[in-house]
N, C-alpha and C positions, 0 to 999 in steps of 0.2 A: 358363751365360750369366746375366749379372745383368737381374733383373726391376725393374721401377717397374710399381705401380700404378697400373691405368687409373681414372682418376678425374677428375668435372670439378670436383672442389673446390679452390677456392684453395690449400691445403694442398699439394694432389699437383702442380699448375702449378710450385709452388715448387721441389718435389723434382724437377724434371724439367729445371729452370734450374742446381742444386744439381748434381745428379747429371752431369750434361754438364761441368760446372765443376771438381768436384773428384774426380770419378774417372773418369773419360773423357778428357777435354781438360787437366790442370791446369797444363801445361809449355805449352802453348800458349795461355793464358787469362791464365797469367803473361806471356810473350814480347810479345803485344800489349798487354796493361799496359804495359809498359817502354816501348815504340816507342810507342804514341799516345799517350801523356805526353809524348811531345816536340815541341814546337808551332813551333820557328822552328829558326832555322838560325846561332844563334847560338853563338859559339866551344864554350860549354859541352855544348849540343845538339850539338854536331858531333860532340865531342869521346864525349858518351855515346853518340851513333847509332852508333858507330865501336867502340864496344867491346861492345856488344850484338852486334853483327854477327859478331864476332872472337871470340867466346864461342863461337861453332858455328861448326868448320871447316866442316862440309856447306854452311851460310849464309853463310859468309865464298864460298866457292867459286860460289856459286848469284851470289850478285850483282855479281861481279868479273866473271861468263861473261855474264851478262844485261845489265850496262851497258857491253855491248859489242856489242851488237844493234842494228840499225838502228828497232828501236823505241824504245829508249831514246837512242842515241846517234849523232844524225843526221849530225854532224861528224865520228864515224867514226874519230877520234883512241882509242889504243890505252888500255887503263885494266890496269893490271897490282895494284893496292891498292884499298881500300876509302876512305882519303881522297882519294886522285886520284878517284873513281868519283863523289863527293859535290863535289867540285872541278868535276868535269868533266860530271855529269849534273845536279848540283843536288841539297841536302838533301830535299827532295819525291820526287824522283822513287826515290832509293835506299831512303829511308824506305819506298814505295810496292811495292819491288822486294823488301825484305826480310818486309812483312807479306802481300804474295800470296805470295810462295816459304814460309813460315811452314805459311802457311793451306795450300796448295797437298800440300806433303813430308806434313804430319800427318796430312790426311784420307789422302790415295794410302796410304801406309806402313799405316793403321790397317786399311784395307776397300778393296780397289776394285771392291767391288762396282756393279752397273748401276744402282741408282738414284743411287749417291752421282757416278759419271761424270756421269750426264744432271746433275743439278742442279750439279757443279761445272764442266762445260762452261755450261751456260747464264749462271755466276754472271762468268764469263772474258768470256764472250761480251757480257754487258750491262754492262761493268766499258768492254770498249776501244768499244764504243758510244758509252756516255755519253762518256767522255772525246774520243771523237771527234767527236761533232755537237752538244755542249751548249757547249763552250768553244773557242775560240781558242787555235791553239798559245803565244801570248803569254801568254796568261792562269796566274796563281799558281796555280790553284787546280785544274787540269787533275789531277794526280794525286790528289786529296782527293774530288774524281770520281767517278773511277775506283775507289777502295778503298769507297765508299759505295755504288755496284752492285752490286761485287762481293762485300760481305759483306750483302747485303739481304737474301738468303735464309739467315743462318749456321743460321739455328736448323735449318731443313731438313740441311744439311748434315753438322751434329754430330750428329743424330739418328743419321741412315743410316751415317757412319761409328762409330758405338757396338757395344758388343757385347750392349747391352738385347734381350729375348728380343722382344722389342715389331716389332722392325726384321722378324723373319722376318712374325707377324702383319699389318703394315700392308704388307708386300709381297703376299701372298695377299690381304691386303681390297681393295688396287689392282686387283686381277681381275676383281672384280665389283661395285665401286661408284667412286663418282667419287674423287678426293682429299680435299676436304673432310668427306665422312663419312665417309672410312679416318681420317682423322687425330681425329673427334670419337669412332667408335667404340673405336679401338685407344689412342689419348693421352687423348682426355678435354680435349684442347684443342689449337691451330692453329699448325702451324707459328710462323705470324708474331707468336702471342705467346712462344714461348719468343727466336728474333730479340731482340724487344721486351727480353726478360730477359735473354738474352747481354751484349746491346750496354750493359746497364746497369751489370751486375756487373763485366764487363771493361773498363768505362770506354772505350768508344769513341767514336769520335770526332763531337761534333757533329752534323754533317750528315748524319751515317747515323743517328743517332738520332731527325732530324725526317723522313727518309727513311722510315722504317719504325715510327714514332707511328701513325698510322694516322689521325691530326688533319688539317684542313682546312688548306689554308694558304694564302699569297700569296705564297710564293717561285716565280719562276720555275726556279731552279734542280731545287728540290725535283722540283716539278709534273712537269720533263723527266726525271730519274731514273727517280720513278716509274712513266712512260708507257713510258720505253725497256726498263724488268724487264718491264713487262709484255707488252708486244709481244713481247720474246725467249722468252717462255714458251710464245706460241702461235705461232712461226715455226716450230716445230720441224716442224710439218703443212704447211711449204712456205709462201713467199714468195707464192704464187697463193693460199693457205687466204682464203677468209671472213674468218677472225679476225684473221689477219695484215694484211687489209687494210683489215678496220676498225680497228684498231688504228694502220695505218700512214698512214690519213688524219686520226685524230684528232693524232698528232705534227706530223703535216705542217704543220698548221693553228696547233700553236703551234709550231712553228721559224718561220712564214712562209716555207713551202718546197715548192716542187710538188712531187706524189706523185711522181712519174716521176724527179724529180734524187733526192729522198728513196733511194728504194727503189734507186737503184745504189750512192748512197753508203752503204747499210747494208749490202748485198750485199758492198762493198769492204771495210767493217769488217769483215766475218766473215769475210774472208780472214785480214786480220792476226790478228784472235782464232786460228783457226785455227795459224799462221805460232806467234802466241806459246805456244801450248799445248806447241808442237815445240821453242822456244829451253828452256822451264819442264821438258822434258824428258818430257814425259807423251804421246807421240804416241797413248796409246790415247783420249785426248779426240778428238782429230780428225774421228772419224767421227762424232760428235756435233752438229758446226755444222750450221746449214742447208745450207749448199755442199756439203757433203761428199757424194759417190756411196755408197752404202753398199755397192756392190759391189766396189768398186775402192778400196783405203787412199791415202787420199792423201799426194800428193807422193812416192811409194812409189818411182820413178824417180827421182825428187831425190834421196831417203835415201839407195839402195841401189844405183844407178850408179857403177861407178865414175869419179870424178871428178879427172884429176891437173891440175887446173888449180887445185881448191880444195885440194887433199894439199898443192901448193908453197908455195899461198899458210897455210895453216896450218902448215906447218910452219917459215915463217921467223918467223911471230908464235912460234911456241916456239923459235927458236934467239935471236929478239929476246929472248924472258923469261930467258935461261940467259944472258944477258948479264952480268945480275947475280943475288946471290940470288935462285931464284928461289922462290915460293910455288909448294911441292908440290902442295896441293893443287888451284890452279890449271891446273897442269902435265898432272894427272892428270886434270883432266875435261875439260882440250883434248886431252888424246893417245886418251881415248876417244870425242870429239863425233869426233876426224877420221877416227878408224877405220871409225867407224859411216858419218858423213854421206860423207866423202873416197875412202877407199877400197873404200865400197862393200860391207861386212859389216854383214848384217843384223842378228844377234844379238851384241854385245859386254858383255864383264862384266869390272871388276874385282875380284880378290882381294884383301883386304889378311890379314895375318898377325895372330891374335888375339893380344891384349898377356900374357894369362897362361898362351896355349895356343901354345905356340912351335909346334905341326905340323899347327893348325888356321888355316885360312883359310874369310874370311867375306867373300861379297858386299860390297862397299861403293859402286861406282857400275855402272847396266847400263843398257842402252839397245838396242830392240826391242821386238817385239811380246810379249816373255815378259819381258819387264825386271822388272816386280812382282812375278810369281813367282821370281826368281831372288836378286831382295833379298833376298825372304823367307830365300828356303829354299837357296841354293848355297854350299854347306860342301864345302870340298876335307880331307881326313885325309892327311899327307902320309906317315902310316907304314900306313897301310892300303895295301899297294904291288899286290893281289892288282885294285884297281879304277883301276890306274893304269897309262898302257904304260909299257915299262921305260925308254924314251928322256927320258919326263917327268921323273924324279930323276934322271937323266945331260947333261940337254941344256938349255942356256938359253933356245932357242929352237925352233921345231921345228913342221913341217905335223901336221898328226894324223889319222889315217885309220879309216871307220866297224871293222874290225875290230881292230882294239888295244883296243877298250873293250868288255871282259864285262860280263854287262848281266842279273844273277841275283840269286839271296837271299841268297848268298854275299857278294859284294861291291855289296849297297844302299848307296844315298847316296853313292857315289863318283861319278866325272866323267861315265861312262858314263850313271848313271841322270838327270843332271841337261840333257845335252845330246841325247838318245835315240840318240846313237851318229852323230851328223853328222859330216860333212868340215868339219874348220877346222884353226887354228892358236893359240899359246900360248908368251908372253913372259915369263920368271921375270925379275920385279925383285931384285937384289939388292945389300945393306950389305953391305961385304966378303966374308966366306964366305956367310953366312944368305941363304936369302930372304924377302924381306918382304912379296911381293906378287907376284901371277899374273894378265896379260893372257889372257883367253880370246877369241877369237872365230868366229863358222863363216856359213856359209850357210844355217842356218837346216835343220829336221830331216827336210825333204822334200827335199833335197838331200843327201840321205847319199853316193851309190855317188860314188866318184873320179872314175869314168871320164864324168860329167856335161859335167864341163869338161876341157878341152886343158892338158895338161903347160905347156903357154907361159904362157897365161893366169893358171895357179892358182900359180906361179912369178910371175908381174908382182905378182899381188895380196897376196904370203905376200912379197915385198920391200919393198912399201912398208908393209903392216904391221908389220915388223920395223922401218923407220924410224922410226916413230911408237912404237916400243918403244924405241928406243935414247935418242929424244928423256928419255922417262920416267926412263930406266936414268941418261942424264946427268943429269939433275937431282938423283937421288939421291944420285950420287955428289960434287955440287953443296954438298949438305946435310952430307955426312960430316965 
């Protein structure tokens, strides 16, 4: 693990802004460079947002699927490109869409560890806040907002996702002392000053930098930002806390808004925070909001239902996209949102085929409650055939039952080891002879025995998942 000294000398402040910048974050320090340099939405600006964007299929795919949410896109008209997305949501709002999704993939992919969840839930959560009860949906300046909440606390958030040996230290000082002396003991200085330093170095934007100054001011803007981070800081001890509600009468007081209207319209926002956590792909935020039950996952019946009212309707927006070329990569994070949300498969993962390892396959998009883990680490070997059933290299398509997968020191790291031997099913994409790509998905690993569900049933469900494979399979064949 890399160390920084704990020091409260200017010197080591510096190393700590330095350190988070050029070896930690450097590819995401760059990317918001690029994007918050772009100030209007004129031809040239359009022209560059558009090619940033197109530079990262993953980003190209994240904001093609998200300006298509009824949070971004309340017209509801279909967006298939990243210029129609800017066309059709507005250079603000994609701009807005590609630096949370940005911020968002980097931290999750680096760490999902539990403090970096709580602070990038709370950062979601005061990000559709603000934008929600400081501006007017009319208002220019609604997503400028938004991205000024939600990078209030960056410094917090690049710390925790770091692999500084510091991170495990100030997680055990959190045990037994408040925050601000974990962070004076273990850093040697405060969150909100490295913030301070991020947002300098990386040139971000304005607003967020008199956001998080720490200067007196006379904007009202400002002022509301800051009151809504802070209130979301201490709602997390419930909506009825003490803190929450002093907190929640001092906003009150500058919206001109009685507590009582106040406190359901924040209550409503954190639904949609919540809602957007789930379009951004991250449902393990969820449990994070104030709303959230922590007994019960939410929206877990929504997810995991099967749904053929929204399988039809998903599946003609993909038979819409295959109209014309279509964008694979699009294709492929509609054909897993609907397996997951539509057909009711909790755990879904795609394979893609590594470029210089023709019989290696590697996570590329998943979705569930093990999604993080599965990015990381689900590597299929397709000549290791001893950790594969034999129908898997004969069959393109095919149910998969807990005993076909040995599950020993023998055949480690095969499909076995990565599924714990569940009841699901699996879609081999293929470019003429090869395959390119492997559709996995199951019930999840407490659901192993077959005999759980009915012959009918786990047939209705292993059909429409195949339809949402064929969707994939056309597209590919689309591209040849």
């Amino acid at each position: 693990m890399e160390t920084i000294p704990a020091s409260r000398s200017g010197h080591e402040k510096k190393n700590w802004i330095s350190y988070l910048s050029q070896i930690e974050l450097p590819v995401l320090a760059q990317s918001l460079k690029e994007i918050t340099a772009l100030t209007d939405s004129s031809t040239s600006s359009v022209s560059e947002l558009t090619e940033v964007v197109l530079r990262d299929a993953d980003l190209t795919s994240q904001v093609i699927r998200l300006s298509n949410t009824v949070f971004y896109n309340l017209s509801k008209r279909k967006v298939n490109t990243v210029s129609r997305a800017i066309t059709l949501i507005g250079f603000d709002s994609v701009k807005s869409i590609a630096i949370s999704s940005l911020l968002i993939e980097t931290f999750i992919n680096k760490s999902p560890r539990g403090h970096l969840l709580k602070a990038l839930a709370r950062a979601l959560h005061a990000g559709v806040q603000a934008r929600e009860l400081l501006l007017s949906p009319e208002s220019g300046r609604r997503e400028e907002v938004f991205i000024a909440a939600l990078l209030s606390h960056i410094g917090e958030m690049a710390f925790w996702c770091s692999r500084a040996s510091q991170t495990e230290q100030m997680s055990e000082a959190l045990t037994r002392m408040t925050s601000i002396e974990a962070q004076d003991l273990v850093l040697g200085m405060r969150f909100e000053q490295i913030t301070r330093g991020l947002a300098g170095k990386w040139h971000l934007e304005v607003l967020l930098k008199e956001v998080v100054s720490g200067r007196n001011t006379d904007s009202g803007l400002v002022k509301g930002i800051r009151m809504i981070v802070e209130l979301v800081e201490v709602a997390d001890a419930g909506w009825d806390s003490p803190g929450t509600r002093k907190n929640l009468q001092r906003l009150g007081q500058c919206l001109d808004t009685p507590e009582a209207a106040l406190l359901e319209q924040l209550q409503e926002n954190a639904k949609q925070a919540e809602e957007l956590a789930t379009y951004y792909g991250i449902n393990d935020l969820v449990q994070q909001f104030p709303n959230a039950d922590p007994k019960t996952p939410a929206a877990a019946t929504e997810i995991h239902a099967k749904n053929p009212e929204l399988q039809l309707n998903i599946l003609r927006d993909l038979s819409a996209m295959l109209l014309e070329k279509p964008n694979l990569n699009v294709v492929l994070q509609t054909v897993v949102e609907g397996i997951h949300r539509a057909v009711g498969l909790p755990r879904v993962v795609l394979l893609m085929r590594a470029r210089t390892q023709p019989y290696i396959f590697r996570a590329k998009l998943a979705l569930g409650p093990q999604a993080e883990q599965w990015r990381k680490n689900f590597v299929l070997d397709l000549q290791n055939e001893a950790a594969l059933p034999k129908s898997f290299l004969e069959e393109q398509h095919s149910l998969t039952h807990p005993n076909q997968f040995p599950k020993n020191a023998d055949v480690a790291g095969g499909l076995g080891e990565m599924i714990d031997q569940a009841q699901g099913m699996y879609y081999c994409l293929r470019a003429g002879n090869r395959t390119i790509g492997i559709i996995y998905a199951d019930f999840g690993a407490k659901s192993a025995n077959v005999s759980d569900r009915s012959e009918a049933v786990l047939d209705e469900v292993y059909t429409a998942f195949c339809h949402f494979g064929q969707q994939a399979q056309f597209a590919i064949f689309q591209l040849q």
